[in-house]
Structure formats: structure tokens, C-alpha cells
C-alpha positions as a printed NumPy array, in Angstrom:
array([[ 77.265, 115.763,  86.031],
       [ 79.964, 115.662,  88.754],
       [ 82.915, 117.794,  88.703],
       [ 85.942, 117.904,  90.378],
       [ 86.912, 120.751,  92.449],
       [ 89.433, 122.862,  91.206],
       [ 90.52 , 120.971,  87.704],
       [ 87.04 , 122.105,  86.01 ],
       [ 88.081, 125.154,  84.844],
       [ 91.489, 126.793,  83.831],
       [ 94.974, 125.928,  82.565],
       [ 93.96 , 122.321,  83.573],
       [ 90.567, 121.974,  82.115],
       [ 91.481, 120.084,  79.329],
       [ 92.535, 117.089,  81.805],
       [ 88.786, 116.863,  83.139],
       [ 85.761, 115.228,  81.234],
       [ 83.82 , 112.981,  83.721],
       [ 82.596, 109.774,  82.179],
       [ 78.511, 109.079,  82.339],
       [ 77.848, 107.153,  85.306],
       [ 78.017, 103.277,  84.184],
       [ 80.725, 103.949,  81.96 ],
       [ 84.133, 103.297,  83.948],
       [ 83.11 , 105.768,  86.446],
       [ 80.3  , 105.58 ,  89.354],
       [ 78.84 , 108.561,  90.924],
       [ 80.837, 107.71 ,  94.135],
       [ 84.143, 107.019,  92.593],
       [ 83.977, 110.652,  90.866],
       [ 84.092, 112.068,  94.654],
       [ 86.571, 114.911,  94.324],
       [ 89.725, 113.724,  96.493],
       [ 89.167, 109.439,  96.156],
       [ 91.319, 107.112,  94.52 ],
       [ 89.103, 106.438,  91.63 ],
       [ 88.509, 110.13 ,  90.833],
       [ 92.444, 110.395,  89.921],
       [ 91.787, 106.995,  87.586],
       [ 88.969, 108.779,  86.095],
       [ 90.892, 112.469,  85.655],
       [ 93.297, 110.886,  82.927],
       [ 92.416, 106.803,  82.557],
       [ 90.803, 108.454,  79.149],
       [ 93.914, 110.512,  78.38 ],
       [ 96.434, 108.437,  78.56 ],
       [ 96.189, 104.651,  78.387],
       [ 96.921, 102.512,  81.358],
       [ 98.594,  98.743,  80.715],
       [ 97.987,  96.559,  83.604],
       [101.238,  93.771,  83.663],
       [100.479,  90.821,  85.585],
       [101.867,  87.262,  86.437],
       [102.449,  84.585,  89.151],
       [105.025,  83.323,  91.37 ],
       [108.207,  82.802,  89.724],
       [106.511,  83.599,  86.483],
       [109.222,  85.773,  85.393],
       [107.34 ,  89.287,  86.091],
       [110.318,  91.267,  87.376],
       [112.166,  90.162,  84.185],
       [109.963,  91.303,  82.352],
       [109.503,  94.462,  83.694],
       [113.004,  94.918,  83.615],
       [113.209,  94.684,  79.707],
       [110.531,  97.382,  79.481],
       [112.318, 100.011,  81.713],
       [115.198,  99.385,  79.612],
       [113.673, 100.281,  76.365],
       [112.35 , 103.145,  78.109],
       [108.551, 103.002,  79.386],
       [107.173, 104.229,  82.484],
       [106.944, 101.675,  85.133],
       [104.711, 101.631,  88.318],
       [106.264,  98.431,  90.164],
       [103.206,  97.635,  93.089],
       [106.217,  95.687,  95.135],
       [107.723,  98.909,  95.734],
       [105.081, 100.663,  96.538],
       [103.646,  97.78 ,  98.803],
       [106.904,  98.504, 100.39 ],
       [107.169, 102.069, 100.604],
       [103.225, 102.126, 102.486],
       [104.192, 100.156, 105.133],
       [106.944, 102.087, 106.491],
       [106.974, 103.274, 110.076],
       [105.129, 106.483, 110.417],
       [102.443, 105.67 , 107.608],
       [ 98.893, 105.411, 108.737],
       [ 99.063, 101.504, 106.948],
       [102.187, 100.804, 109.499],
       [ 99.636, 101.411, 112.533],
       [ 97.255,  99.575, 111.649],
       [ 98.842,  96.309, 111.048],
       [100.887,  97.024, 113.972],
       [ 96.823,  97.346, 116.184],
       [ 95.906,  94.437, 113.638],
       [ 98.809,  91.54 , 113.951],
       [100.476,  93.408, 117.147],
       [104.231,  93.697, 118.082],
       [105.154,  90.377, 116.62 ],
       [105.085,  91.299, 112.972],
       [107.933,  94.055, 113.693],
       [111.568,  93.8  , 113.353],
       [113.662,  95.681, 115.961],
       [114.064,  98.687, 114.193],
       [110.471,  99.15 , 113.745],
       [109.417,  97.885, 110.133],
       [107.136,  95.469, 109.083],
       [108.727,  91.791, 109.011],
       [107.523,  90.676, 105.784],
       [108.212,  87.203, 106.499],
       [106.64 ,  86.782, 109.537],
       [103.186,  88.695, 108.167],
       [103.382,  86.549, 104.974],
       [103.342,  83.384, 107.671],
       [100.49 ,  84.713, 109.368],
       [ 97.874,  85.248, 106.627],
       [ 99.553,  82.296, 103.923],
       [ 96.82 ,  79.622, 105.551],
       [ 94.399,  82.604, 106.746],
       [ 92.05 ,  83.914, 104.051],
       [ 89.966,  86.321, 106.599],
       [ 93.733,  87.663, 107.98 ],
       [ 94.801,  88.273, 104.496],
       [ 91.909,  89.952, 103.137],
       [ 91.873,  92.205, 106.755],
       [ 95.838,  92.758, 105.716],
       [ 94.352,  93.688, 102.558],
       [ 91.682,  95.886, 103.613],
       [ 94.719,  97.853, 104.889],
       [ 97.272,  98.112, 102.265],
       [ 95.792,  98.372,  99.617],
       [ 94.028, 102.282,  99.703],
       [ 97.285, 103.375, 100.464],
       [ 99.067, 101.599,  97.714],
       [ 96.083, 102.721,  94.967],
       [ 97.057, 106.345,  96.484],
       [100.027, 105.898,  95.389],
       [ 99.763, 104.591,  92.825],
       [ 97.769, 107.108,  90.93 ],
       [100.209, 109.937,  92.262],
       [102.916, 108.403,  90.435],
       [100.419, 107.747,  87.221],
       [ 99.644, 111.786,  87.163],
       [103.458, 112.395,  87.151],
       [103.985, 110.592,  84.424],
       [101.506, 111.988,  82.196],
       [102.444, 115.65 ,  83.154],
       [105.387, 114.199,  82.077],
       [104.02 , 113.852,  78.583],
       [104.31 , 110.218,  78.816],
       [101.523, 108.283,  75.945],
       [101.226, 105.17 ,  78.592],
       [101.956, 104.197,  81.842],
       [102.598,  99.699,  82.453],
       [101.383,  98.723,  86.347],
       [103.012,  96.489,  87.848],
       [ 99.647,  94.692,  89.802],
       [100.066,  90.849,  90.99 ],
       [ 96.741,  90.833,  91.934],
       [ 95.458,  92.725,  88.938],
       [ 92.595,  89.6  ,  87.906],
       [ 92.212,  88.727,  91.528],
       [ 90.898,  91.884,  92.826],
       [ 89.747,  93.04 ,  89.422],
       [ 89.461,  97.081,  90.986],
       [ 91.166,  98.784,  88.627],
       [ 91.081,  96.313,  85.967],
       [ 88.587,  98.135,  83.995],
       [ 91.175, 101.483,  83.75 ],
       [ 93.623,  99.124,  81.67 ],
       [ 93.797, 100.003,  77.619],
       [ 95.842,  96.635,  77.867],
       [ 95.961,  93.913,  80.457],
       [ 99.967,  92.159,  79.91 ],
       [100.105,  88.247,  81.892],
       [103.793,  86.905,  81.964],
       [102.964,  83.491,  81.373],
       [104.579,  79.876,  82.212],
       [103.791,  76.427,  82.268],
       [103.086,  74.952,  85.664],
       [106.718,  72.597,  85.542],
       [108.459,  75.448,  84.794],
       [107.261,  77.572,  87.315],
       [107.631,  75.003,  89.843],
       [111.214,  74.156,  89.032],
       [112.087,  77.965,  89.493],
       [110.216,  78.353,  92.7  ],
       [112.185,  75.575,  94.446],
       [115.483,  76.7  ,  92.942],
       [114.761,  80.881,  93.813],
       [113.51 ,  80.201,  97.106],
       [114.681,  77.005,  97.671],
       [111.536,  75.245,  98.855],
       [110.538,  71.662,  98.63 ],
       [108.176,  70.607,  96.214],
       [105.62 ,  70.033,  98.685],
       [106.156,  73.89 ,  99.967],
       [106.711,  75.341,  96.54 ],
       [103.382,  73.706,  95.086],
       [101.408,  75.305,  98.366],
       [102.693,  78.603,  97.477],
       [101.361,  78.068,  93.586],
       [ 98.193,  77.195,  95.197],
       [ 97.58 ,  79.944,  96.903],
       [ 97.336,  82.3  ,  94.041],
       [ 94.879,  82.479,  90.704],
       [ 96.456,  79.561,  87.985],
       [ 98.356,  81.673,  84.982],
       [ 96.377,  79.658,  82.511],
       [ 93.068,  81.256,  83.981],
       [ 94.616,  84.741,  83.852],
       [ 96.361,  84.12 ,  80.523],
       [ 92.449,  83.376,  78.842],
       [ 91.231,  86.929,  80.636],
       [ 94.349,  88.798,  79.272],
       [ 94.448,  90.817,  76.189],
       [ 98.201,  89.961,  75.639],
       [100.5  ,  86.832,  76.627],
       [103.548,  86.764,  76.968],
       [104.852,  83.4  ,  77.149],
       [108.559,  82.355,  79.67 ],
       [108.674,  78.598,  79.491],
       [111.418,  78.428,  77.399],
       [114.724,  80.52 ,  76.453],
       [114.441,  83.859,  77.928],
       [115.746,  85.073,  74.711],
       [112.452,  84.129,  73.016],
       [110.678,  85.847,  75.441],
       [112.578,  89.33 ,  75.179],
       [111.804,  89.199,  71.707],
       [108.03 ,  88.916,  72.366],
       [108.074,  91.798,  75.009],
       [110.317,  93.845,  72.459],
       [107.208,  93.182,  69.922],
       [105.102,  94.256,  72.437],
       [106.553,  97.447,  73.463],
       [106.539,  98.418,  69.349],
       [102.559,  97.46 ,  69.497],
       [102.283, 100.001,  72.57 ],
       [104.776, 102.607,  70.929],
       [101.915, 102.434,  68.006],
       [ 98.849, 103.274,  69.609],
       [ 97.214, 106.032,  68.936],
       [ 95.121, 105.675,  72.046],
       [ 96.673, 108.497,  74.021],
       [ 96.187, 110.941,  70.374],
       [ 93.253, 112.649,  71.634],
       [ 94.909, 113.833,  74.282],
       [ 97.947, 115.11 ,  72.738],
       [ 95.996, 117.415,  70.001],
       [ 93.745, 118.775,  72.931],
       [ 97.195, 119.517,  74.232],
       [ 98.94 , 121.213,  71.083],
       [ 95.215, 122.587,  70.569],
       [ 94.808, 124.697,  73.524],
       [ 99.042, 125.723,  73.233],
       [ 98.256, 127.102,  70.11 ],
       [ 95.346, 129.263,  72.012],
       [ 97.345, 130.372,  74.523],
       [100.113, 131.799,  71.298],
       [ 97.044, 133.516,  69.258],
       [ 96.085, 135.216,  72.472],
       [ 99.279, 136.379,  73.531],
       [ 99.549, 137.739,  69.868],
       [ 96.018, 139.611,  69.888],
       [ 97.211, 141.345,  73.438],
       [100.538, 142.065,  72.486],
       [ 99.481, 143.589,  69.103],
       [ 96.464, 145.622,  70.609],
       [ 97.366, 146.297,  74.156],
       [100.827, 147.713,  73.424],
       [101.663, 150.717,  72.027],
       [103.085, 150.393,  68.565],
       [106.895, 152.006,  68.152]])
């Protein structure tokens, strides 16, 4: 069975136990140094809840509520963000992709003008990406593994296009949509962004329909109406997730192989040093 390099055996053992091929892990994925290899080093040590939504769905809000009440939080926007900047391999290559144009003049990406290139452009936005979206998986599994050395039971990802690209779908415990009806999210669209309806419903077009991703999710959580209403449900949700026992295996392996290193420390201090 594959191992990884340099986690199969000391101090960090316990964080190891590759999963038979077919089950969450392929042979490939468990390469030592890919992205999936990370996903696989703690995906069954901690549980992972993948939050998703749509445009003006009410995501951010959402997310917001959980930071507050404490969880760890991977936002994807951020990240998307932070990959791009000048000097990161992902800047080049949309800069030898989409040339000069997509740049502003101090040198970042012009999100705008990207977004207008690939928004009618399937084969531009899947090369786009093709490009992004290693880097941001890099990421975001870094920021994963600091959270559980942390001691953290779960961590919530923030990942719009969690159903659409369905990669790391299979490492969420719990898959989260923030859900609203189609008027509703159309009326917020023009009013955020101030688009006509003819604009706003082209944008809603563009992306997988929340009812489709609300029947694939394990949880909905529903922002038609007062947002009141929905803080409640995400407040009910967070207690569900504070109750898990999910992460417990982990967590006695943890205390288990503490109380080890104590017993050993005990035998050599009792038999290696000289008594008074």
C-alpha cells in the first residue's frame, strides 16, 4: 500500500493511514507531494464541510455568521485572490494565456476584464480554470493542515463551484448549499450589482440552478425570507456540527499516543537515572 514519505513513521504517524484504492483515494492521488495526498493525510481525521451557493445567494452572509460563532473558515474568494498575485506561477500564465490586456497598471490581474473575457467563452473559462485552480487546491489544503494541528474537530470550505467541479466533493463529511428562490435572487443581483434584469438573469444562467444543488446537498439552508430566520437555521447547524463525533477517532489516537509518550518518559526517568 502507498505511503507517504516522511509522515509514515514517527511523532506524526498517527496522521497517516492510506485509504484502499477505490475508497476516496486512487493510487495516483496518494503520490507523496499532490494535492489529493494532503486531502487523503487527514480528510479521515478531521471532517471537512463543503459550503456552497450561487450568485447573490447570500454565501458570504452566511459564512460570516459561522466565523462569528467561532469555526474555521477556508473562504475560496480569497484564496482565488491571493493565487493570482504578481509573482505566482498562476499570474504568468494567464498573463501568456489572455496577454497584457487582463492587467491593471500596477501589474495584477483585472478581475473585471478576465470575468468579460471567459462570461460567453466556455473553452476560455475552463483554460482559466485549468490554471487557477491547482494553485488554489494547494492552498487550500495548507490552510486545512493548519487548522487541524490546530486541534480544530472541522474545517467549512468555502467552494462556489463545489457541485460543478465535483473534485473534492467526495472529502466533504457535510456538503452546506445557501439556498434562495430564483425572484429573490434576482431582485438582489440587480440591486448589489446593479444590473438590468436582462444582465442579471445572464449571470444566473451561467452557473448550476440552487434548486439542482440544494437536491445533491446534505444540508439546506434556506435565505428567501428574513435573514433572521436564516441565522437561526445556520446557528442550528453549527450545534449539529459542534455534535459530531466524526473527528473522535482522531482525538483518542491523539490523547492515546500522549499518554505513551508520559509512560515512557516515566519508565526512563525511573530506570535510567540514578535514584537519590
Amino acid at each position: 500500500m502507498p505511503r507517504a514519505h516522511g509522515l509514515c513513521s514517527g511523532p506524526l504517524a498517527f496522521l497517516w493511514r492510506p485509504l484502499p484504492v477505490g475508497q476516496g483515494c486512487s493510487s495516483d492521488s496518494l503520490a507523496p507531494g499532490s494535492v489529493i495526498s494532503w486531502t487523503c493525510l487527514f480528510a479521515e481525521k478531521m471532517f471537512l464541510v463543503g459550503l456552497t451557493g450561487g450568485i447573490a445567494s447570500g454565501k458570504s452572509s452566511v459564512l460570516q455568521v459561522f466565523q462569528q460563532l467561532g469555526c474555521a473558515v477556508i473562504d475560496v474568494d480569497v484564496i482565488a485572490r491571493h493565487v493570482v498575485q504578481p509573482g505566482y506561477p498562476a499570474h504568468r500564465r494567464i498573463v501568456e494565456a489572455f496577454g497584457t490586456e487582463v492587467l491593471l497598471e500596477n501589474g495584477d490581474i483585472n478581475r473585471k476584464v478576465l470575468g468579460d473575457l471567459i462570461f460567453n467563452q466556455p473553452d476560455r473559462r475552463q483554460l482559466l480554470n485549468t490554471i487557477t485552480h491547482p494553485e488554489i487546491q494547494k492552498e487550500m489544503m495548507k490552510e486545512t493542515f493548519k487548522y487541524f494541528l490546530r486541534g480544530y474537530r472541522y474545517v467549512i470550505l468555502d467552494i462556489p463551484l463545489l457541485f460543478e467541479t465535483k473534485k473534492l466533493l467526495k472529502y466533504m463529511k457535510h456538503t452546506v448549499v445557501v439556498y434562495c428562490d430564483r425572484d429573490t435572487q434576482l431582485a438582489r443581483l440587480m440591486r448589489r450589482n446593479n444590473l438590468s434584469r436582462e444582465d442579471a438573469e445572464a449571470r444566473i444562467r451561467a452557473q448550476l440552478p440552487l434548486k439542482e444543488k440544494a437536491r445533491m446537498a446534505r444540508h439546506v439552508l434556506d435565505n428567501s425570507g428574513e435573514w433572521s430566520v436564516t441565522k437561526r437555521q445556520v446557528v442550528h447547524l453549527y450545534a449539529e456540527l459542534e455534535r459530531s463525533l466524526e473527528y473522535l477517532p482522531l482525538r483518542l489516537g491523539v490523547l492515546a499516543g500522549l499518554a505513551g509518550i508520559a509512560s515512557l518518559l516515566y519508565l526512563l526517568t525511573r530506570y535510567l537515572l540514578p535514584y537519590p
